[in-house]
C-alpha positions in Angstrom: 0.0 0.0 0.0 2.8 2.4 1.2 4.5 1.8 -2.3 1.9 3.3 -4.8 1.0 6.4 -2.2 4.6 7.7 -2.0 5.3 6.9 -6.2 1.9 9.0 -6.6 4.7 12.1 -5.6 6.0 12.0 -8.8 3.3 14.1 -10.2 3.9 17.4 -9.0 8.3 16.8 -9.6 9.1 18.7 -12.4 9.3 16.8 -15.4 12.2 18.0 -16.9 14.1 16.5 -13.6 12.7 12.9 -13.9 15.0 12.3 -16.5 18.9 12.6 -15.1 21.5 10.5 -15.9 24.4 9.2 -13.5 27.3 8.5 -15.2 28.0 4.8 -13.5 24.2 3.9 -15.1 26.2 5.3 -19.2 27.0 2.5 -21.5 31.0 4.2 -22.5 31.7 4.2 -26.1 35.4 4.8 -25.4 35.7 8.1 -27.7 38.7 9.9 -26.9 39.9 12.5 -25.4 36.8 12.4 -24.0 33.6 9.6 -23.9 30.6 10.4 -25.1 28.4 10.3 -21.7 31.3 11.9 -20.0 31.1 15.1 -22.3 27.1 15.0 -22.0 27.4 15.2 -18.1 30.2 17.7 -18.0 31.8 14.5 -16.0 35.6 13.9 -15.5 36.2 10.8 -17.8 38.9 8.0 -17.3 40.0 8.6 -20.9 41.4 12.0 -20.8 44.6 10.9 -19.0 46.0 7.9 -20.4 46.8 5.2 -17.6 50.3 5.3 -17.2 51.6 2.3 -15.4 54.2 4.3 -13.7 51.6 6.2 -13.0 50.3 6.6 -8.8 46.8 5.2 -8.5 43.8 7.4 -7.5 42.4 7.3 -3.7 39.6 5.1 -4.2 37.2 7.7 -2.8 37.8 11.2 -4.3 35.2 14.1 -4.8 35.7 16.0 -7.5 34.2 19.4 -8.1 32.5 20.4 -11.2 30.4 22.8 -12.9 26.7 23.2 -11.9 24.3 22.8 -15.0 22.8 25.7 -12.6 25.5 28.2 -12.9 24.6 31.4 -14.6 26.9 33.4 -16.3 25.6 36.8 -15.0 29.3 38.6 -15.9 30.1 39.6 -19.7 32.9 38.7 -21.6 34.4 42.5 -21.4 33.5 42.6 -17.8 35.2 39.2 -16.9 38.9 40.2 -18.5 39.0 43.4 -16.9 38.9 41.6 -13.6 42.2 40.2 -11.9 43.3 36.5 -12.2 43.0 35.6 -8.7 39.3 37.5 -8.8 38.4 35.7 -12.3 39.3 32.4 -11.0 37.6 32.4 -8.0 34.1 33.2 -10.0 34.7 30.5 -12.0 35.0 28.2 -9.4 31.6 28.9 -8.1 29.0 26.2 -8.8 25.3 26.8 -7.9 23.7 23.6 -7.6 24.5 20.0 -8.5 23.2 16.5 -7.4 26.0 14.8 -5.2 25.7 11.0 -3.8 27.5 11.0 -0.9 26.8 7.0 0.1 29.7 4.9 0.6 28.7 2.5 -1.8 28.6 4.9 -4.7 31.5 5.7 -6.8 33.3 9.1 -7.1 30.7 11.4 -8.4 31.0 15.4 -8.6 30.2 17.6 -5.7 29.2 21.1 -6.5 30.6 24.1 -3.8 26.5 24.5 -3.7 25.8 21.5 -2.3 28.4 22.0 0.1 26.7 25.2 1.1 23.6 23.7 1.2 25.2 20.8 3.8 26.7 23.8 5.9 23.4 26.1 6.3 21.5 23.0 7.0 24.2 21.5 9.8 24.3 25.7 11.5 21.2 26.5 10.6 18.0 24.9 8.9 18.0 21.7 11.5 17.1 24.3 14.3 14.1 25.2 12.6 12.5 21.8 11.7 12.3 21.3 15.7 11.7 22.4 19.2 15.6 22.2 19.9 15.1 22.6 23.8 13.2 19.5 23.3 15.1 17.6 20.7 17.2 16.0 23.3 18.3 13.0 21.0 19.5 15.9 18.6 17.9 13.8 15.4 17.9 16.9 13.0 21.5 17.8 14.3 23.1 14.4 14.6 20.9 11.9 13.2 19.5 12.5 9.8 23.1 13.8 8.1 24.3 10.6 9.2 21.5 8.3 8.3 21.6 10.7 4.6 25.1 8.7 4.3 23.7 5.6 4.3 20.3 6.4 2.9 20.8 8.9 0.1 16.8 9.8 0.4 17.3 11.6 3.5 20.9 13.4 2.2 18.7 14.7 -0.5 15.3 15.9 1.4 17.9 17.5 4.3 19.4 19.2 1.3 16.3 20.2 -0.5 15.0 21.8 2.5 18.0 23.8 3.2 17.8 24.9 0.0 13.9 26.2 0.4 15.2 28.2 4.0 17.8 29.6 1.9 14.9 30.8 -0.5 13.1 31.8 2.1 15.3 34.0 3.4 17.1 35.4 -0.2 14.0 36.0 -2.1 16.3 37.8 -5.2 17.5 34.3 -5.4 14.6 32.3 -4.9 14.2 30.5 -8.1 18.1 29.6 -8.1 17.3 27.9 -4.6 14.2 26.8 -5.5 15.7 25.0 -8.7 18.7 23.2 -6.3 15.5 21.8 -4.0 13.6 20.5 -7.0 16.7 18.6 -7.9 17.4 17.4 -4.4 13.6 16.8 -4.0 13.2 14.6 -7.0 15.7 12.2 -6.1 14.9 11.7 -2.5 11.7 10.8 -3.6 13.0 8.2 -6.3 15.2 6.9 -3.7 13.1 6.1 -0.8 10.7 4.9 -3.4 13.3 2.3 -4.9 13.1 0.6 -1.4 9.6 1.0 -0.2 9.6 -2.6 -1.3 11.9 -3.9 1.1 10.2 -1.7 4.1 10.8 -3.7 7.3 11.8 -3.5 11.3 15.4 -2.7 10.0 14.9 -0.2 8.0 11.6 1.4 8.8 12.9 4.3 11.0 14.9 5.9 8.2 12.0 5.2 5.5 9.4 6.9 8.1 12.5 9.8 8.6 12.3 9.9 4.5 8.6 10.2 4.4 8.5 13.1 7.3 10.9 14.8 5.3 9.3 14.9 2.3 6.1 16.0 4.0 8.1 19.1 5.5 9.4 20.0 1.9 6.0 20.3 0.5 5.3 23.0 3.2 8.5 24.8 2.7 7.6 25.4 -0.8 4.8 26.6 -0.1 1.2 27.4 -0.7 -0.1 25.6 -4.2 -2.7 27.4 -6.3 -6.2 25.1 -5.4 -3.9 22.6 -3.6 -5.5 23.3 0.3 -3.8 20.5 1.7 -6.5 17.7 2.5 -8.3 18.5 -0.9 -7.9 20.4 -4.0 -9.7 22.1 -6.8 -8.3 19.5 -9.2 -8.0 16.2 -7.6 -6.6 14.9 -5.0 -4.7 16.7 -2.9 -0.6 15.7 -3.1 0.1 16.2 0.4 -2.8 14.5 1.8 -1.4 11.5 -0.6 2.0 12.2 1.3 1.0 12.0 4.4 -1.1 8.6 4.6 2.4 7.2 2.9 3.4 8.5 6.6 0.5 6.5 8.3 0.7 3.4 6.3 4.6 3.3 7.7 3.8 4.2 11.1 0.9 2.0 11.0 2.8 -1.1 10.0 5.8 -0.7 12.2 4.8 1.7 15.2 6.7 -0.2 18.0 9.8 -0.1 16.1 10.2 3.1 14.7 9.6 5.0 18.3 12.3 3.1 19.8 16.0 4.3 20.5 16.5 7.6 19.6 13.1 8.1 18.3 11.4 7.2 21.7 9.2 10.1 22.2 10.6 12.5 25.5 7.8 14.7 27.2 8.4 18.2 27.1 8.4 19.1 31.1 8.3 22.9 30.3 4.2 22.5 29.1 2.4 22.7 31.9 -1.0 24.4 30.9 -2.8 27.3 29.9 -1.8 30.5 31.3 -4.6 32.8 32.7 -2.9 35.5 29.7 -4.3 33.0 27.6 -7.3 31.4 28.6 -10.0 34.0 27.4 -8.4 33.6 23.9 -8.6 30.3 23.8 -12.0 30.1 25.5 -13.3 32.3 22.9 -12.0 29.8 20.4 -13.8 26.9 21.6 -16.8 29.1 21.9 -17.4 29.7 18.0 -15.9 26.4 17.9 -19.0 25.1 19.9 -21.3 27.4 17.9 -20.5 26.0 15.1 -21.1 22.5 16.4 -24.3 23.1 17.5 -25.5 24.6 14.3 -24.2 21.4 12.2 -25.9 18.8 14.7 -29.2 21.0 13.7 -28.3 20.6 10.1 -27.6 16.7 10.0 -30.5 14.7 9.9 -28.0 11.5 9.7 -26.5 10.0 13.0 -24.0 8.8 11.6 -22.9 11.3 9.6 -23.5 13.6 12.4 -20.9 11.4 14.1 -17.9 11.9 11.3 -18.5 15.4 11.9 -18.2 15.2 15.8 -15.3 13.2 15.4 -13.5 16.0 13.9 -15.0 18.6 15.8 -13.9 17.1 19.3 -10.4 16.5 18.2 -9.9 20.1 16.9 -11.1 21.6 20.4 -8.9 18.8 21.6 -5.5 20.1 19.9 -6.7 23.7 20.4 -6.3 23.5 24.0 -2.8 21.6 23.7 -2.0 24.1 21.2 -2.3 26.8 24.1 -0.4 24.9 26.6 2.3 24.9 24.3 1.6 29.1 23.8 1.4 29.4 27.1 5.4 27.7 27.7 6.3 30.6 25.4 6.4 28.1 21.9 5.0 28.5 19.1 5.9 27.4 15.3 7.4 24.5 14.9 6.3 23.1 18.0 2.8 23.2 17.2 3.1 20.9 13.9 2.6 17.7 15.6 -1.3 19.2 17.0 -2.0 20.5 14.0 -1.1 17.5 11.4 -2.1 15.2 14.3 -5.4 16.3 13.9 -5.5 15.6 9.7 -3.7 12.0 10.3 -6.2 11.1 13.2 -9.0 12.1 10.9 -11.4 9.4 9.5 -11.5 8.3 6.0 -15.2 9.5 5.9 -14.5 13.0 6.6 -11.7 13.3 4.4 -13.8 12.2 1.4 -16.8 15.0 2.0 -13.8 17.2 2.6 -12.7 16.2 -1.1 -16.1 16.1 -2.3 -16.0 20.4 -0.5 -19.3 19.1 1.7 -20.3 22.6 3.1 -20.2 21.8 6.6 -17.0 19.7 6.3 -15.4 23.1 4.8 -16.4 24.8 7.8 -14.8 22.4 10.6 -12.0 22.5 8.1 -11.9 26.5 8.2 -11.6 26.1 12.0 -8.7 24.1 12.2 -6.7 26.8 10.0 -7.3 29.1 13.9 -4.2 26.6 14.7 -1.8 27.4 11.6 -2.2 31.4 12.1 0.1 30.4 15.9 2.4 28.9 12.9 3.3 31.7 11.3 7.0 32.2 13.0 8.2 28.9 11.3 9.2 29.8 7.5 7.9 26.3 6.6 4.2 27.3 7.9 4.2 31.0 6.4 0.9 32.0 4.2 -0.6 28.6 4.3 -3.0 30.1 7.3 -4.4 32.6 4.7 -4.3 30.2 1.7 -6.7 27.5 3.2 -8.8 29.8 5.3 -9.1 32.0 2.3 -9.8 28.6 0.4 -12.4 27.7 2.2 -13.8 31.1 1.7 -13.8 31.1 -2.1 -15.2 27.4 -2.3 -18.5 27.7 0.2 -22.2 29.6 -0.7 -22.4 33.0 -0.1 -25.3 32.1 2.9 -22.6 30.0 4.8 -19.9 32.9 4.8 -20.9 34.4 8.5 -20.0 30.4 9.8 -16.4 31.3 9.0 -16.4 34.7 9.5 -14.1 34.4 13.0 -11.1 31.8 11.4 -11.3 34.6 8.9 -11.2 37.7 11.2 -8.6 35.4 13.7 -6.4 34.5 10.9 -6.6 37.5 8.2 -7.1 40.1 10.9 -9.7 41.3 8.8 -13.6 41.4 8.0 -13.8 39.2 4.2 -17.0 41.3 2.8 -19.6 38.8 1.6 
């Protein structure tokens, strides 16, 4: 089952970077100076030096840096000369973006100064933002992941691609140059967890579900998708919705053994409860929230459809009032992504499918929930997706049904949406 969900990813990759060649996969014709697949993939090829016997044999593992098919030669030929040697050659060695395979069981491939950059902002600064660090006592984004990525490629690749997407996020005048390093990265993370989704089991289930969560967090870090509103979309089905029960379907099959070790959950002794500076808030939260409830019990002639809804409805006052425990130990962001995608794994598959059919009282509960992403908003991963699915939501329902979300509007938007 996991298989066919995560391959489904494939869809929104660009396509132009589903088809890449490694060199090790080239059949060599032998042309000299240089081989044919060699010149194609700007790769350093055996042929150009001859193999001198006299000659000292190569380390066995050597990185070699090469161009990035993503450099851009932004100087002009006039502008370049005038420039010093030592200046001119230090341009030239810059390199914006290349795939690297780090894995010991790979042969020498090339590895771009980009990636290199990529590996350094993530290992100083990216891994503090994809977790409560006070918390993170195991250090998994810090320690863990860059060296399960050198074993499991996926997970070099998704640690990469995300860097790249906090590097957009915070250099928008290069944002499609970044953007363009985490497609790359993206793509084959995905092909490479998916090349061994087949062989899932208790060995190597923790770094498959680490894969998975990864990809999961890069779809948020590149942000809102025109119609895409997370569990449903204008055109389909919704990718990260698909991405996520790849997550369940893991978790589900091997629960015991991928919370064990380092992954053992650790309760966060700082969360205590609500503060009294927070408690009206909240309480007028659950208030509308409880409104609302009423008013769709009135409207549901069905008990057991009336029970989907309530299903939802309990949980989301449920992680509301967690969420404000959390606010109330001074956290927000990052730490509040396991309430609020807790609440869309835990939901049933019944309400996720009059969600995707945009049932008007689904769309509602589902407008409520986006109170939750607005306390988000300090995480770059999490920024504008508040607005886009409350917003949504908005554009999708009646006109007569408007004043039920009028406060996740006014809460999130900070503003009256005129009718």
């Amino acid at each position: 089952m996991v298989l066919p969900i995560l391959r489904s990813v494939a869809c929104f990759i660009p396509e132009k970077l589903l088809v890449r060649c490694r060199a090790k996969y080239s059949q060599c014709d032998e042309k000299k100076p240089v081989c044919t697949p060699c010149a194609r993939h700007a790769i350093d090829c055996d042929f150009v030096i001859p193999a001198a016997a006299s000659a000292p044999r190569a380390p066995a593992r050597q990185y070699r840096f090469r161009r990035s098919k993503y450099q851009q030669d932004t100087q002009t030929e006039s502008s370049a000369v005038s420039r010093s040697g030592s200046e001119a050659r230090a341009l030239g060695a810059i390199s914006t973006g290349v795939q690297c395979d780090l894995a010991a069981s790979q042969p020498p491939g090339g590895i771009s100064f980009a990636d290199l950059r990529l590996y350094h902002h993530y290992m100083t600064t990216t891994y503090k933002t994809l977790s409560d660090e006070a918390a993170d006592a195991n250090g998994i984004y810090l320690n863990h992941l860059p060296q399960w990525g050198i074993a499991f490629p996926s997970i070099l690749h998704l640690i990469l691609s995300l860097s790249a997407l906090h590097l957009a996020s915070k250099n928008p005048d290069a944002r499609l140059e970044y953007f363009a390093q985490a497609d790359a990265h993206f793509t084959f993370g995905v092909r490479s967890v998916t090349a061994v989704l087949a062989l899932l089991n208790s060995e190597n289930c923790q770094l498959i579900y680490q894969a998975a969560a990864l990809i999961c967090l890069t779809y948020f870090g590149r942000g809102p998708r025109p119609a895409e509103y997370l569990v449903f979309s204008q055109s389909g089905q919704s990718q990260w919705l698909v991405l996520l029960r790849g997550v369940r379907s893991i978790v589900m099959n091997h629960h015991e053994r991928i919370f064990t070790g380092v992954l053992t959950p650790v309760p966060d002794d700082s969360i205590k409860g609500v503060s009294p500076a927070l408690q009206a808030e909240l309480d007028e939260h659950l208030s509308h929230i409880g409104a609302m409830e009423t008013w769709i019990k009135l409207q549901v002639a069905d008990a057991a459809v009336w029970t989907v809804y309530e299903s939802s409805i309990q949980d989301l006052k449920s992680i509301l009032r967690e969420a404000y425990a959390v606010r109330s130990a001074g956290k927000d962001g990052i730490s509040l992504m396991h309430l609020a995608m807790g609440w869309v794994y835990r939901m049933q598959d019944e309400m996720i499918a009059i969600l995707e059919a945009r049932d008007p009282y689904a769309l509602v509960v589902y407008a409520h929930w986006s109170i939750i992403l607005r306390y988000m908003r300090s995480s770059w991963l999490m920024r504008g997706w508040d607005e886009h699915v409350v917003l949504g939501v908005h554009s999708l329902l009646p006109l007569e049904l408007h004043q039920w979300i009028a406060y996740p509007v006014r809460v999130v938007t900070g503003r009256e949406i005129c009718t």
